[in-house]
Chimera marker file (.cmm) of the C-alpha trace (Angstrom):
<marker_set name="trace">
<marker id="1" x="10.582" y="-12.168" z="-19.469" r="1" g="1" b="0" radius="0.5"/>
<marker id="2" x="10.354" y="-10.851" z="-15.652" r="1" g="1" b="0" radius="0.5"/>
<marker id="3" x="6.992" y="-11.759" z="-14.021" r="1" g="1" b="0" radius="0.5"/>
<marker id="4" x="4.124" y="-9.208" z="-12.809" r="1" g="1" b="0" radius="0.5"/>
<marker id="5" x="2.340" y="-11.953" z="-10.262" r="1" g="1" b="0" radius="0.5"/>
<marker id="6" x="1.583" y="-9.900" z="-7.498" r="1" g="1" b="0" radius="0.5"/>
<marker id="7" x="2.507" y="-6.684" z="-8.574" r="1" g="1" b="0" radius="0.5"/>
<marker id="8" x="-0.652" y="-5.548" z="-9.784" r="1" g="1" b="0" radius="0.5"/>
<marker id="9" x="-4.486" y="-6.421" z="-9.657" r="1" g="1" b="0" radius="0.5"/>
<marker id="10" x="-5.670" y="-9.210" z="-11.464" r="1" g="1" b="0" radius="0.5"/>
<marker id="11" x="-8.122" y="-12.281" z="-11.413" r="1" g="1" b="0" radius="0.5"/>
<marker id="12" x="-9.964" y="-12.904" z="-8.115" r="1" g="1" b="0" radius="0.5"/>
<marker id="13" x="-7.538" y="-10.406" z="-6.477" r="1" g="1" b="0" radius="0.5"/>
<marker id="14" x="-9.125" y="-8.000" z="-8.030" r="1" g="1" b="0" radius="0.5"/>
<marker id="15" x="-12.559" y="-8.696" z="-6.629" r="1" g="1" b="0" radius="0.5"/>
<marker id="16" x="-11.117" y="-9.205" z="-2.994" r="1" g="1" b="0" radius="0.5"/>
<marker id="17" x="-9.344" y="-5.683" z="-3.226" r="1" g="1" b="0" radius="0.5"/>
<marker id="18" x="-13.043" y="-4.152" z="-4.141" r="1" g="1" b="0" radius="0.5"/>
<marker id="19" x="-15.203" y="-5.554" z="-2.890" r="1" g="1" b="0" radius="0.5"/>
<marker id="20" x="-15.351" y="-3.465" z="0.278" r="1" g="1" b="0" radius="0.5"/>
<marker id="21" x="-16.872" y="-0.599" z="-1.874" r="1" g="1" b="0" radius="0.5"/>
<marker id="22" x="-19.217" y="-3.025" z="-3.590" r="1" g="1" b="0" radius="0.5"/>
<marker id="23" x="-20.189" y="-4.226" z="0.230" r="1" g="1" b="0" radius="0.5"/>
<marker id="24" x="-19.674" y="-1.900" z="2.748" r="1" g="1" b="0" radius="0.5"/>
<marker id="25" x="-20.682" y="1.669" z="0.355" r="1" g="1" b="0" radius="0.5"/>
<marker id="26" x="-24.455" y="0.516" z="-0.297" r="1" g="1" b="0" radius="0.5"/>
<marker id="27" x="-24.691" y="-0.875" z="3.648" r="1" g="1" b="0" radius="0.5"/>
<marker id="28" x="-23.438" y="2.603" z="4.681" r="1" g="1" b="0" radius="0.5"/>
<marker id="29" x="-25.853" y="4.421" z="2.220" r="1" g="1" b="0" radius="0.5"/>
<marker id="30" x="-28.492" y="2.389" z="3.978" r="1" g="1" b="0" radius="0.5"/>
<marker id="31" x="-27.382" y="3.209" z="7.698" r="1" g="1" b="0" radius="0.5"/>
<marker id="32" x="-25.818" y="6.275" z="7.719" r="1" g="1" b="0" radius="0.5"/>
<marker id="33" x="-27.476" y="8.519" z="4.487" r="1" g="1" b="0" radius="0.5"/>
<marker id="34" x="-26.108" y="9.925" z="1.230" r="1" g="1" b="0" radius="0.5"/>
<marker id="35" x="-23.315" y="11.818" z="2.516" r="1" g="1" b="0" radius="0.5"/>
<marker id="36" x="-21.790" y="9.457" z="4.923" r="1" g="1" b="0" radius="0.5"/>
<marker id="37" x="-21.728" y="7.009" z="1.975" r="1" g="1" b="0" radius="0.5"/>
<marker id="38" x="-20.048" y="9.076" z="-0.281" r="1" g="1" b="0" radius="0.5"/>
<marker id="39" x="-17.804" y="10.517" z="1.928" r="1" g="1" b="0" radius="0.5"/>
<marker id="40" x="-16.751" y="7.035" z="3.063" r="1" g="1" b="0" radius="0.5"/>
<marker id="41" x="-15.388" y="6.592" z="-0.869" r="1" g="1" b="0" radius="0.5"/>
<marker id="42" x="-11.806" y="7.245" z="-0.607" r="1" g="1" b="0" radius="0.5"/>
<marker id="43" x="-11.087" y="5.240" z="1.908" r="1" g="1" b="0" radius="0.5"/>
<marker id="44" x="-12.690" y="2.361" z="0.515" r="1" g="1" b="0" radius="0.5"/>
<marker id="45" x="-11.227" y="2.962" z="-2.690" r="1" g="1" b="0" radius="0.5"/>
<marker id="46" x="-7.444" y="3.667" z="-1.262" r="1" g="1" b="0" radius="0.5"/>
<marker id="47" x="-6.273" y="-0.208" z="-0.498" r="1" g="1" b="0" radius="0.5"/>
<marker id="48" x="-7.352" y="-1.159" z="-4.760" r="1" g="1" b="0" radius="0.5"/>
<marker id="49" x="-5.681" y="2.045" z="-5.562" r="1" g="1" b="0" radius="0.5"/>
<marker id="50" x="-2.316" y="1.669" z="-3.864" r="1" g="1" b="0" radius="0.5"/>
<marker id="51" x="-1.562" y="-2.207" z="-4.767" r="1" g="1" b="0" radius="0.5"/>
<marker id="52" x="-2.643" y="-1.414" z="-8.633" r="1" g="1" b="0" radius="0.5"/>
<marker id="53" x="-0.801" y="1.707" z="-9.048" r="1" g="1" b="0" radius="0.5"/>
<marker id="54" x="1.736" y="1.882" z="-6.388" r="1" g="1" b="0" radius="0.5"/>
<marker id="55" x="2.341" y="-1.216" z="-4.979" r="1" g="1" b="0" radius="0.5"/>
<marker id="56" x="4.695" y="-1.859" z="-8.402" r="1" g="1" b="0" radius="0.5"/>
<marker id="57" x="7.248" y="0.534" z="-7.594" r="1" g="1" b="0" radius="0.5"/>
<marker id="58" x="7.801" y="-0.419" z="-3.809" r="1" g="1" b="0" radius="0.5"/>
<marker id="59" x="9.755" y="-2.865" z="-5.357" r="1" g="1" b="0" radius="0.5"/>
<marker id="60" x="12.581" y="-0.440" z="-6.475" r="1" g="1" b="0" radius="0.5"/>
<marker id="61" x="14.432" y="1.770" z="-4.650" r="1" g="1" b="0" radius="0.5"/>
<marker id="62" x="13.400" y="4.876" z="-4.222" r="1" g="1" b="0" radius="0.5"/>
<marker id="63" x="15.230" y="6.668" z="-6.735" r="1" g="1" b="0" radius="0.5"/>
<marker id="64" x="14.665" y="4.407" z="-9.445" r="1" g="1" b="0" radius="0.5"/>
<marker id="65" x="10.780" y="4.164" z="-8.740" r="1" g="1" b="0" radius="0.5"/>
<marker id="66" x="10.640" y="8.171" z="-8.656" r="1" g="1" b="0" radius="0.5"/>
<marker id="67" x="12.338" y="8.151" z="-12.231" r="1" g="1" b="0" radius="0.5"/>
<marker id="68" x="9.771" y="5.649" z="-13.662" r="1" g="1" b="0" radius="0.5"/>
<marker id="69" x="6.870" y="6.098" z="-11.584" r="1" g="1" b="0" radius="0.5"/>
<marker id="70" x="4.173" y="8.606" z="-13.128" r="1" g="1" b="0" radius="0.5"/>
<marker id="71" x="4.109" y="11.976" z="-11.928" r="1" g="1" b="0" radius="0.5"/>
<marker id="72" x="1.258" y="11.665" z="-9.454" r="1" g="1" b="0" radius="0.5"/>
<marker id="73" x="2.470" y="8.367" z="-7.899" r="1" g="1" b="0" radius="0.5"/>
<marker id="74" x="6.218" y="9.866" z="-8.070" r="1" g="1" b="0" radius="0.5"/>
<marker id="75" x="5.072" y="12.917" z="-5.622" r="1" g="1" b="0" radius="0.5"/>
<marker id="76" x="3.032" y="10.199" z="-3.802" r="1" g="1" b="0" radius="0.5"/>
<marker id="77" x="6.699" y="8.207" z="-3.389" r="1" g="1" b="0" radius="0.5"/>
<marker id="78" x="8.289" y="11.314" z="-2.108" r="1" g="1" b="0" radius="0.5"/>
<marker id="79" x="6.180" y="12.460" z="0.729" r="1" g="1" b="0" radius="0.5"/>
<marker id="80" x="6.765" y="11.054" z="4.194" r="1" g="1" b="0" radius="0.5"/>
<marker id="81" x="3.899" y="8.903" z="3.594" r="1" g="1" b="0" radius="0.5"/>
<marker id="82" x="5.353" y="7.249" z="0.217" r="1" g="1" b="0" radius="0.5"/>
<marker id="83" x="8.811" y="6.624" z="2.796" r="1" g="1" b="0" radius="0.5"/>
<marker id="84" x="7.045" y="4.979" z="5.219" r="1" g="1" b="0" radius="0.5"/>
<marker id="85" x="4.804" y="2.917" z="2.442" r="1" g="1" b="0" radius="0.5"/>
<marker id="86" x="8.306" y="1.501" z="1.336" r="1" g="1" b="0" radius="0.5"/>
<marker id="87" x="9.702" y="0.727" z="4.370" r="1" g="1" b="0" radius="0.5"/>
<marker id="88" x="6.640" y="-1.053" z="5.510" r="1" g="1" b="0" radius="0.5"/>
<marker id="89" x="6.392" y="-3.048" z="2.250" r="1" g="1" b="0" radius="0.5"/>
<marker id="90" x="10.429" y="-3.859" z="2.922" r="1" g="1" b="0" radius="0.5"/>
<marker id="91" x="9.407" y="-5.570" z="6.264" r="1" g="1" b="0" radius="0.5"/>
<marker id="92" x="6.516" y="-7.526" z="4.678" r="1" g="1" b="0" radius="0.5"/>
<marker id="93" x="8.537" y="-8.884" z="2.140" r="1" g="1" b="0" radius="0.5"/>
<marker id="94" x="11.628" y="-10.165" z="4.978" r="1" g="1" b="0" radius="0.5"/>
<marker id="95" x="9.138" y="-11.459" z="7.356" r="1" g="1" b="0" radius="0.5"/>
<marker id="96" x="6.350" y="-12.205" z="5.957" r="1" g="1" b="0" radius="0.5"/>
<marker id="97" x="3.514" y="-12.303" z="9.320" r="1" g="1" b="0" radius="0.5"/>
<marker id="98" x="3.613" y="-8.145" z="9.270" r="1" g="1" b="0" radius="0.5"/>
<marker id="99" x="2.377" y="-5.205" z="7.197" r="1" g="1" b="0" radius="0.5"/>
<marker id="100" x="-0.022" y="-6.893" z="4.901" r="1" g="1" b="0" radius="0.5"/>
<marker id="101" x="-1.552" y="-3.455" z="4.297" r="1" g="1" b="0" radius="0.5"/>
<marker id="102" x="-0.144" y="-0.019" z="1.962" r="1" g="1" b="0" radius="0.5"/>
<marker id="103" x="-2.770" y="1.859" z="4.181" r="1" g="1" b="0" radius="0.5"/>
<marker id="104" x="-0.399" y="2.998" z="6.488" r="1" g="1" b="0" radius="0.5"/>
<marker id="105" x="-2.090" y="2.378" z="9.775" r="1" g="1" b="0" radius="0.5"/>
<marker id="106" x="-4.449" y="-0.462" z="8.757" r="1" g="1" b="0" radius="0.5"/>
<marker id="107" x="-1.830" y="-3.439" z="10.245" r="1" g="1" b="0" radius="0.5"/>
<marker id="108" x="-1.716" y="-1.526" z="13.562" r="1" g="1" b="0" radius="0.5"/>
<marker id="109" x="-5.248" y="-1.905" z="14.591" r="1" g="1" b="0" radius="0.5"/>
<marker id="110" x="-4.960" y="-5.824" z="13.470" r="1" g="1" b="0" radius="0.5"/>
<marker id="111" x="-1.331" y="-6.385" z="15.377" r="1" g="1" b="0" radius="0.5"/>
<marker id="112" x="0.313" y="-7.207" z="12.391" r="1" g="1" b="0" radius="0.5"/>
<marker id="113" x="3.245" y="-4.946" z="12.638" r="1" g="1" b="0" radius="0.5"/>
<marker id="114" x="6.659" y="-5.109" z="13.396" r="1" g="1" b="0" radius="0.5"/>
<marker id="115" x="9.607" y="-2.513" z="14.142" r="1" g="1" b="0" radius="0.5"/>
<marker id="116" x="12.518" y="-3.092" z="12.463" r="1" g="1" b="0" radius="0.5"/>
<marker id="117" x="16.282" y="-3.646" z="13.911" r="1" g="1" b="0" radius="0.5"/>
<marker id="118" x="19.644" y="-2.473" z="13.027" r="1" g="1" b="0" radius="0.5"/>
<marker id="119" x="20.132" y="-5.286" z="10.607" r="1" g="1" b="0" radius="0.5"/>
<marker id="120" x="16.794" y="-4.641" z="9.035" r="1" g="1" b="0" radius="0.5"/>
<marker id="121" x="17.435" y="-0.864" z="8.796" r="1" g="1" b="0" radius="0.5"/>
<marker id="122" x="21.458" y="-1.289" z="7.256" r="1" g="1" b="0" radius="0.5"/>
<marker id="123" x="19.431" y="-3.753" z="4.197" r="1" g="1" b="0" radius="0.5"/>
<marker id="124" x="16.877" y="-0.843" z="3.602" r="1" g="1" b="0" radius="0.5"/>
<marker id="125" x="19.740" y="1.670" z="3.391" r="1" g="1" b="0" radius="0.5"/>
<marker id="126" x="22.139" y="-0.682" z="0.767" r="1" g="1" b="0" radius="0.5"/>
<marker id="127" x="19.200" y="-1.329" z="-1.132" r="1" g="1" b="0" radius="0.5"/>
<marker id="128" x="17.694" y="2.479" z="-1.615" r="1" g="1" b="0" radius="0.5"/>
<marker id="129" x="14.950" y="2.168" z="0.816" r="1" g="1" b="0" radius="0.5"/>
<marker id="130" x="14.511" y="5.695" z="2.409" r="1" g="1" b="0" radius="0.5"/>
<marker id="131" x="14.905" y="5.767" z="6.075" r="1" g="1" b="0" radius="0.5"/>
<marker id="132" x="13.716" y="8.621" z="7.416" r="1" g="1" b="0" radius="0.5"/>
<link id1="1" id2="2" r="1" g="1" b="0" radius="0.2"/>
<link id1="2" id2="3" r="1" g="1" b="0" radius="0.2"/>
<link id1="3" id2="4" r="1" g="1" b="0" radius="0.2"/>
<link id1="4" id2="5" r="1" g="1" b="0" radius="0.2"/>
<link id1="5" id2="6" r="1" g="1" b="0" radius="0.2"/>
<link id1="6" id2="7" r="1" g="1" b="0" radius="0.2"/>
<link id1="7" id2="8" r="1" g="1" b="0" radius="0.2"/>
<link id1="8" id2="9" r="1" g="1" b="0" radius="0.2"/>
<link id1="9" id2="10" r="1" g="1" b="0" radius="0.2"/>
<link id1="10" id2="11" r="1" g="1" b="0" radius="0.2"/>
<link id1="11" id2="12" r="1" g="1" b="0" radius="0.2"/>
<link id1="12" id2="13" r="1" g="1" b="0" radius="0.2"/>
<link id1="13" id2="14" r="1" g="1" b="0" radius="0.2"/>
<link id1="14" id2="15" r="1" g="1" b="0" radius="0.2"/>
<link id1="15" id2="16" r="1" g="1" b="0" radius="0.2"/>
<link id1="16" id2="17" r="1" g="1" b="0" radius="0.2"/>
<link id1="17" id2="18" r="1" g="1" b="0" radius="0.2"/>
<link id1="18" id2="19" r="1" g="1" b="0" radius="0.2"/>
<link id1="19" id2="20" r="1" g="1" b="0" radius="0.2"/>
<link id1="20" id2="21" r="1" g="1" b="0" radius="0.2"/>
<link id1="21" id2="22" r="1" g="1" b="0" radius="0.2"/>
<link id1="22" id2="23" r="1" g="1" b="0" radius="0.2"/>
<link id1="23" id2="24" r="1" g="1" b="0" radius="0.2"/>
<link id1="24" id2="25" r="1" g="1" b="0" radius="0.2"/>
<link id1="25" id2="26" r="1" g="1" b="0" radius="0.2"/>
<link id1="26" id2="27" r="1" g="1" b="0" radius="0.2"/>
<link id1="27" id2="28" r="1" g="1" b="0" radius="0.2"/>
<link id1="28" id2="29" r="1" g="1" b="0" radius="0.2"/>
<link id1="29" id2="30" r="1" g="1" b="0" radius="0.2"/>
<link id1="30" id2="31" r="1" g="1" b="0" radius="0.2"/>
<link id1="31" id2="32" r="1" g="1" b="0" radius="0.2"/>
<link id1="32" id2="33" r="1" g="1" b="0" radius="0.2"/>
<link id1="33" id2="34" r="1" g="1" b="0" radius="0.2"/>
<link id1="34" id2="35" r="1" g="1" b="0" radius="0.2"/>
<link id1="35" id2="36" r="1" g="1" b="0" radius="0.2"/>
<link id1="36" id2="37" r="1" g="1" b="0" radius="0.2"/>
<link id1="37" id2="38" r="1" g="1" b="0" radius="0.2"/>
<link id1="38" id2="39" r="1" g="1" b="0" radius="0.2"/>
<link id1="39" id2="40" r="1" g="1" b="0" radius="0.2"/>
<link id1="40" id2="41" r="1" g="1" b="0" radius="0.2"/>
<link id1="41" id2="42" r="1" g="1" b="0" radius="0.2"/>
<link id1="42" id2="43" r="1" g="1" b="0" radius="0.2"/>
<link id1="43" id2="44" r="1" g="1" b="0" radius="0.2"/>
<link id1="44" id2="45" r="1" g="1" b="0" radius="0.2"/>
<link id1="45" id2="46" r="1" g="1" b="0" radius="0.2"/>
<link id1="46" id2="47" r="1" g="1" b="0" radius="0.2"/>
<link id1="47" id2="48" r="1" g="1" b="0" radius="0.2"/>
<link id1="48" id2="49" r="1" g="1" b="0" radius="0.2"/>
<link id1="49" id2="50" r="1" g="1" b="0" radius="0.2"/>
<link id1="50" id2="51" r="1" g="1" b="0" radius="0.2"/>
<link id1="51" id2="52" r="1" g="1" b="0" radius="0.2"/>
<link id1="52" id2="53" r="1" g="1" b="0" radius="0.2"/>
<link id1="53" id2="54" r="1" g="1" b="0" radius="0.2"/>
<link id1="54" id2="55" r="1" g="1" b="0" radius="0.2"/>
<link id1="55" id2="56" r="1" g="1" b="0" radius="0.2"/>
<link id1="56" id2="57" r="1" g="1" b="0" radius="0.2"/>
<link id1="57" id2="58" r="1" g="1" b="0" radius="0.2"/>
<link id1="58" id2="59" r="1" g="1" b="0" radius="0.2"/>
<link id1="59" id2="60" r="1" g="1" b="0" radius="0.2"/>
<link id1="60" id2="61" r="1" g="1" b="0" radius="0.2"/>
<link id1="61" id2="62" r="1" g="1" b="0" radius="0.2"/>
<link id1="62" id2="63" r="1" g="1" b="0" radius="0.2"/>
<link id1="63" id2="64" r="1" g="1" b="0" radius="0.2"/>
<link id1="64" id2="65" r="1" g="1" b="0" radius="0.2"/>
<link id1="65" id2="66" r="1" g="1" b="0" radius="0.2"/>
<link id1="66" id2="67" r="1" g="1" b="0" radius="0.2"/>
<link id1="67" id2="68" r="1" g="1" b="0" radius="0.2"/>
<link id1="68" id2="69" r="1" g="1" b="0" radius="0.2"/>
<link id1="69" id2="70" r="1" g="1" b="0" radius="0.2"/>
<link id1="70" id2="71" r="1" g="1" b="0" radius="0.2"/>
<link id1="71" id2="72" r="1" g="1" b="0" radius="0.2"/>
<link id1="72" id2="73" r="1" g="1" b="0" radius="0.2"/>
<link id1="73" id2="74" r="1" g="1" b="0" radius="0.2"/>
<link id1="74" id2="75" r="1" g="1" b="0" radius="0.2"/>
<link id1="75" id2="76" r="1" g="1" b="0" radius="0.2"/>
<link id1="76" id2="77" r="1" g="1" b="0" radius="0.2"/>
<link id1="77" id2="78" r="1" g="1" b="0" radius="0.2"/>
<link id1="78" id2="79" r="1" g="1" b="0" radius="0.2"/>
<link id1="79" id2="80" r="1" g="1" b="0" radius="0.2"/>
<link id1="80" id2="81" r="1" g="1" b="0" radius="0.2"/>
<link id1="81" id2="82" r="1" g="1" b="0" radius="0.2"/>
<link id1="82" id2="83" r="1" g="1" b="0" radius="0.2"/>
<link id1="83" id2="84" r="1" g="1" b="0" radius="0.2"/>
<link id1="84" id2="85" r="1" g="1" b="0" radius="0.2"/>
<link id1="85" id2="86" r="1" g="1" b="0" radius="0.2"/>
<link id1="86" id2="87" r="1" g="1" b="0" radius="0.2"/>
<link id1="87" id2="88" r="1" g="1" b="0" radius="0.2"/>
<link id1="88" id2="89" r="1" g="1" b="0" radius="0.2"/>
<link id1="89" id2="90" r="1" g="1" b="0" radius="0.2"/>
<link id1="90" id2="91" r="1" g="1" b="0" radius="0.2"/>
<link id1="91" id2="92" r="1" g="1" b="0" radius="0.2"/>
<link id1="92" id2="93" r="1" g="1" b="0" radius="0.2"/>
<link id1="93" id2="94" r="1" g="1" b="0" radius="0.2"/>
<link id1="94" id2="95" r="1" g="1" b="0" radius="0.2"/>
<link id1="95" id2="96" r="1" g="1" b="0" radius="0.2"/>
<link id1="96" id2="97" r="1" g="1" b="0" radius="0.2"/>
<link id1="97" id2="98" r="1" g="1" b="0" radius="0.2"/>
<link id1="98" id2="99" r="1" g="1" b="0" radius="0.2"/>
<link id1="99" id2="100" r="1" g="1" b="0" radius="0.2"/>
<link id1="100" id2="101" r="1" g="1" b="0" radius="0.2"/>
<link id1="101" id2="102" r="1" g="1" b="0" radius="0.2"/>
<link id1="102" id2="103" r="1" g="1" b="0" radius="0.2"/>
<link id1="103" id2="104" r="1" g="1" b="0" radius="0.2"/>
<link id1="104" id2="105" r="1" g="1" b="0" radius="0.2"/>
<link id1="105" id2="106" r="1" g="1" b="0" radius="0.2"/>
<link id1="106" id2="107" r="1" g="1" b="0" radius="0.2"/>
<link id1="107" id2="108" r="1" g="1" b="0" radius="0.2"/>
<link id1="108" id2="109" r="1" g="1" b="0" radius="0.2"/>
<link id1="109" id2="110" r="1" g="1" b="0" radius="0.2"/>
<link id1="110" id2="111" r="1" g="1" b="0" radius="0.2"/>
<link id1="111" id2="112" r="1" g="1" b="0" radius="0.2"/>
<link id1="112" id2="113" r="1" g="1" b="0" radius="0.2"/>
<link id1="113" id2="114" r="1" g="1" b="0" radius="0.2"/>
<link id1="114" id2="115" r="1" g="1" b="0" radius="0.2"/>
<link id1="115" id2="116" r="1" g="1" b="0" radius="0.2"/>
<link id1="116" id2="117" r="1" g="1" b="0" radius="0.2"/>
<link id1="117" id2="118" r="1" g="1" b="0" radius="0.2"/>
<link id1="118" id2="119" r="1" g="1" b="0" radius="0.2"/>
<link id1="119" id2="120" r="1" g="1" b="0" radius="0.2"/>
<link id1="120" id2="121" r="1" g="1" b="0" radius="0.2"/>
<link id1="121" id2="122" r="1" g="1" b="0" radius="0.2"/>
<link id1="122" id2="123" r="1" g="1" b="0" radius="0.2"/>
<link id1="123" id2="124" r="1" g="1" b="0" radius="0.2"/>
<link id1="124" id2="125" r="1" g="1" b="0" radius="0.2"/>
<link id1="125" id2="126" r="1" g="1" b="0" radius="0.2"/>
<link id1="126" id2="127" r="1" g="1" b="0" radius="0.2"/>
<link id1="127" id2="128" r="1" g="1" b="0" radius="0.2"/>
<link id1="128" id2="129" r="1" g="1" b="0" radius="0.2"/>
<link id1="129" id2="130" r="1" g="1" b="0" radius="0.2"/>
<link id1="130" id2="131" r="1" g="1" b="0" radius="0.2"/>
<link id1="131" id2="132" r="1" g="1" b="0" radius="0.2"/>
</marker_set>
């Protein structure tokens, strides 16, 4: 029987991933009004999102996870964005210290990123991991 740990939301994981809308939503209510709260919403929602529903299929390659993905996460996997999730959740998983984050973005304003080299690039490439 293969093993989910990690893959998706569960336990105390699930309260870490959230609980910057159950935190950070009422305090920006409070300083910033109504609308600035609201509006604040999908990005606070984004990081649960992506590991629960996403996060699963990084683990394929790219054909494969369009195939079994569903249709909205499938289009999400083929944009340039979905690319660039994949090949930052590649260099997490061979390093380790780097890309912690599917918000593409998020590990750049806390250092945690790293470029990858030939080597890395010729293992994304034999194992289906877009490129480009």
């Amino acid at each position: 029987m293969e093993s989910n740990y990690a893959m998706k939301l569960h336990g105390s994981g699930t309260l870490v991933f959230s609980s910057p809308i159950f935190l950070i939503a009422p305090m920006f209510f409070l300083l910033f009004g109504q609308t600035f709260a609201l509006s604040s919403m999908p990005m606070l929602i984004m990081p649960p999102l992506l590991s629960n529903f996403v996060h699963p299929y990084l683990h394929m390659n790219q054909k494969e996870a369009i195939e079994k993905a569903p249709f909205c996460v499938a289009v999400l996997l083929s944009t340039w964005y979905g690319r660039a999730m994949a090949r930052s959740h590649f260099m997490h998983h061979r390093y380790g210290d780097c890309h912690y984050n599917l918000l593409l973005g998020a590990d750049l304003l806390r250092g945690k990123t790293r470029k990858p080299s030939d080597t890395d690039i010729q293992e994304m490439v034999r194992i289906g991991i877009p490129v480009h």
